[in-house]
N, C-alpha and C positions, 0 to 999 in steps of 0.2 A: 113657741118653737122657733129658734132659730131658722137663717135662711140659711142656703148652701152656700160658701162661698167661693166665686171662683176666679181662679189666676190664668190668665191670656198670657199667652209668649208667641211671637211672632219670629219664623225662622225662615230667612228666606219669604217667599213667595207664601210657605207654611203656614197655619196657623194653627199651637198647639192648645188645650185647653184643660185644664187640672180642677177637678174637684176633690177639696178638702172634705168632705164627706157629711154625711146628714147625723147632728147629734139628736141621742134617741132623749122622746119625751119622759120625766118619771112617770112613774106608778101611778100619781095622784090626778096628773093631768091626764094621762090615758081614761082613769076611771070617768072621770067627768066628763069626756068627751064620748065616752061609748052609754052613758045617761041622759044624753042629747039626744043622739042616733034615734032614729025607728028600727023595731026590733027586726024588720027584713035584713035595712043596711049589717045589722049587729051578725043574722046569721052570715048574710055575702062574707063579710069578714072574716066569720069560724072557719067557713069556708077554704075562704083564700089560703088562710094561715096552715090550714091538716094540708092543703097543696103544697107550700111552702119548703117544708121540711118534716120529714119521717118523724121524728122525735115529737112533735107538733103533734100530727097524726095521733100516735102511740098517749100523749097526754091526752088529746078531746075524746079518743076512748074510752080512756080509763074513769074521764071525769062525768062522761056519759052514759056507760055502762056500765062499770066496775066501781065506782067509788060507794055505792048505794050499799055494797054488800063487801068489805072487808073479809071476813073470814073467804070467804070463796077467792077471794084477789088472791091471800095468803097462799090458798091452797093451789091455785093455778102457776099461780109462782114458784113454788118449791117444785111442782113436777116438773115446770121451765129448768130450775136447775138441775134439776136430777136427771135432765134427759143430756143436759150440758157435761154432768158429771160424768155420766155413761159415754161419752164421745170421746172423753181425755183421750188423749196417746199417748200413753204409758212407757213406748219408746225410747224414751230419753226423758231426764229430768227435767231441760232445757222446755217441752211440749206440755211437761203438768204445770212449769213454773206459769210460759204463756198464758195455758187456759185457766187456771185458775184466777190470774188477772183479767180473764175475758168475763169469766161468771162473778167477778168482783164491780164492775164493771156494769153488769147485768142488775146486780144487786142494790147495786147505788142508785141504777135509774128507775128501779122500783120503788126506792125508798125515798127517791125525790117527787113519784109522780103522786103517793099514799100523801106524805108530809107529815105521816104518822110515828113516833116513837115505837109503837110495839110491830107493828110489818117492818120498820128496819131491825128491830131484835131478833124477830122469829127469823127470818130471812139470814139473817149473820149466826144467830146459832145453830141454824140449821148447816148454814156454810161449815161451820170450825166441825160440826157433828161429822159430815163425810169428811173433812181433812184428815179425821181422826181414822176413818175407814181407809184411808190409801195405805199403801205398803209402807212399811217400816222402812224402808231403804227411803223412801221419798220424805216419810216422814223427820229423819234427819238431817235432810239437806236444808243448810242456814237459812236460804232465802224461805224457803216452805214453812220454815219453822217462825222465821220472822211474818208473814203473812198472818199465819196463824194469832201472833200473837198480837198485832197491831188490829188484827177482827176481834181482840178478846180486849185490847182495850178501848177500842171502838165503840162495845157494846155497854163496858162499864160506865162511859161517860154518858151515853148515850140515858143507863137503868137511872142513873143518880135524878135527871132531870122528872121521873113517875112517881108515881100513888106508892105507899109504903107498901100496902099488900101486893102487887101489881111488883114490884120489886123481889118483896119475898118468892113471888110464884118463878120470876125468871131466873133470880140466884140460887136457886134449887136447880132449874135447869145447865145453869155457868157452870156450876158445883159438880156435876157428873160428867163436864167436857176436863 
């Protein structure tokens, strides 16, 4: 790992001091160094890090709890947006365009914490499913419309990369949105 390095400037009587900032180790060298560690130090670290940052948090979770049982992640997930979809403010187009960026958003960090191909499908078709339940007034406003379709080609890109059955069972699904 690199050192920090750091720039002195002297101002006056002052003395300022700048750090260029700590470049992060890779992937490769983290691993090998937490294969060092005693498993105490390893937990103090999981630790540290769920303190760190909520996101953080929200991952040692999922990877502790939830990852063991997919279908039920699925399912806890969809009622997360459905409870999300139920809040829209319907008010104004400008509130469904926001929230639906919100539960987009939502979707994504579920789909990053799985790392699974089919919980980001069920989750995106289940998304374009209620798009398709909002009001006809919303449902042709451009942006909504283009949301819609950027999750629909999102998902294609996404099916190409599965099992051919595992395809068939989702483009049955695509097919009725």
């Amino acid at each position: 790992m690199e050192k920090i390095s750091i720039l002195q400037c002297f101002c006056g009587n002052t003395q300022i001091v700048y750090f260029s900032g700590m470049k992060a180790a890779t992937l490769n060298e983290i691993k090998q160094e937490l294969t060092n560690l005693p498993s105490t130090r390893v937990l103090e670290l999981c630790l540290r890090l769920g303190r760190f940052k909520k996101e953080n948090k929200e991952l040692l979770t999922y990877l502790l709890f939830e990852a063991h049982n997919i279908p039920e992640f699925i399912e806890n997930s969809i009622i997360e947006i459905e409870t999300q979809f139920d809040s829209i403010n319907t008010s104004s187009v400008y509130f469904v365009k926001k929230s639906l960026r919100k539960i987009l958003r939502l979707i994504n960090k579920y789909s990053r914490y799985s790392g699974l191909a089919n919980v980001e499908i069920e989750l995106l078709v289940y998304f374009c499913t209620k798009i398709n339940e909002l009001k006809s007034s919303f449902k042709t406003n451009p942006v909504i419309f283009n949301i819609y379709q950027f999750q629909l080609k999102k998902i294609n890109k996404v099916l190409i990369t599965m099992h051919e059955d595992l395809q068939y069972d989702y483009q049955k699904q695509l097919d009725e949105l």
